[in-house]
C-alpha positions as CSV (number, residue, x, y, z in Angstrom):
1,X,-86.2,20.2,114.3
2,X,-86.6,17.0,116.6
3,X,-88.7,14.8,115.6
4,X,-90.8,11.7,117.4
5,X,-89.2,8.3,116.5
6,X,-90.5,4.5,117.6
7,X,-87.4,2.1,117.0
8,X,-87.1,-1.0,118.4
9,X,-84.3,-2.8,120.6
10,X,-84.2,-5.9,122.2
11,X,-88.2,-6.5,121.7
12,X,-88.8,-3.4,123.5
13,X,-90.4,-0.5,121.3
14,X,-89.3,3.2,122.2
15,X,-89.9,6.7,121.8
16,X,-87.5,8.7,120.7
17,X,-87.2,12.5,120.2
18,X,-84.0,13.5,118.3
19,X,-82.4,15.9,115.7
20,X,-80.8,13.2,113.8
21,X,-81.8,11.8,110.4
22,X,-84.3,9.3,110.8
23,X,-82.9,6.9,108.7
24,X,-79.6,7.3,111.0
25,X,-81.4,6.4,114.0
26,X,-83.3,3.6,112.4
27,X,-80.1,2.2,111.4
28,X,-78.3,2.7,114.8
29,X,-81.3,1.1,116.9
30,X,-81.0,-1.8,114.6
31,X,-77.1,-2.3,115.0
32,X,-77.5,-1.8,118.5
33,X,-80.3,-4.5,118.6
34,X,-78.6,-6.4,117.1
35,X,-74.9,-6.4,119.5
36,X,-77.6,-6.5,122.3
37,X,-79.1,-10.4,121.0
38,X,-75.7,-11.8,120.0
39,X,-74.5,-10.8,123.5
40,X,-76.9,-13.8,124.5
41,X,-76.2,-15.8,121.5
42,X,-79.4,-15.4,119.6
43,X,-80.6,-13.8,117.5
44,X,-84.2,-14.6,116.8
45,X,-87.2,-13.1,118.1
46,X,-87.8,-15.4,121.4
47,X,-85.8,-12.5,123.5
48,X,-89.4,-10.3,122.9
49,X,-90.3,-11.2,126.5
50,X,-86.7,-11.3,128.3
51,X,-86.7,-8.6,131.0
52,X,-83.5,-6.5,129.2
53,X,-81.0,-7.6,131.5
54,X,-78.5,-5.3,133.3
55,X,-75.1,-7.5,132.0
56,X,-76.6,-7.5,128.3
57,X,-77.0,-3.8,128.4
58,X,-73.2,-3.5,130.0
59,X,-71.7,-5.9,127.6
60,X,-73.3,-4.1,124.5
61,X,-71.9,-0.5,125.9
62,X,-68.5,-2.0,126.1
63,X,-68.8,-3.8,122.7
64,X,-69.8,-0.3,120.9
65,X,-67.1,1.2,122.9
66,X,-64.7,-0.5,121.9
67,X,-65.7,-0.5,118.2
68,X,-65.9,3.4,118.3
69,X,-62.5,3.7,120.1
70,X,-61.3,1.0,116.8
71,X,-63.1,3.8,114.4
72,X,-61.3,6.4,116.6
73,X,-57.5,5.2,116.4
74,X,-58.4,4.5,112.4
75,X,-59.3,8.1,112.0
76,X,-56.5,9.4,113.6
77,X,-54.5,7.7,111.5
78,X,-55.9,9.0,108.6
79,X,-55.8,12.7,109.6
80,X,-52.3,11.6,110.3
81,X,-51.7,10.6,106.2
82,X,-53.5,13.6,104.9
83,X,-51.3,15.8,107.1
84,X,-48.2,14.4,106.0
85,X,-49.3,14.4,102.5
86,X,-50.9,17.6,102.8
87,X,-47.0,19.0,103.5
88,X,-45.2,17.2,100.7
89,X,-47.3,18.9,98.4
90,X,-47.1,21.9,99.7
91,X,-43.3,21.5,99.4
92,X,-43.5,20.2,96.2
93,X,-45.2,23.4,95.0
């Protein structure tokens, strides 16, 4: 059931209608505030006026990007382990 969510990012309050856990989304608006003022190299609340700048918004996309391609490649590498261990027991059995 979606429900109606304000978060805040980059001094800008939004609306948000979504399936996910609130607590999920509160947590992801803040991380992603949070890339989006140390891409300008602040981090305190003076950016509440800044007009959200295309760049910023660009540089944060890349930044979590990257980071979920990092938490990709980790994963795979994981599943890789757990398969390989999954067969030497299976052997061993």
């Amino acid at each position: 059931m979606q429900k109606n969510l304000k978060i805040s990012i980059f001094g800008k309050s939004y609306f948000v209608a979504s399936d996910e856990k609130e607590d999920e989304l509160l947590f992801a608006a803040k991380m992603l505030d949070d890339i989006m003022k140390n891409s300008v190299g602040s981090s305190d609340e003076s950016l509440q006026g800044k007009a959200i700048d295309e760049k910023i918004v660009v540089i944060t996309a890349l930044q979590v990007a990257l980071e979920l391609n990092k938490k990709n490649k980790l994963l795979e590498q994981y599943e890789s382990k757990f398969e390989a261990l999954s067969e030497l027991v299976d052997n061993a059995v």
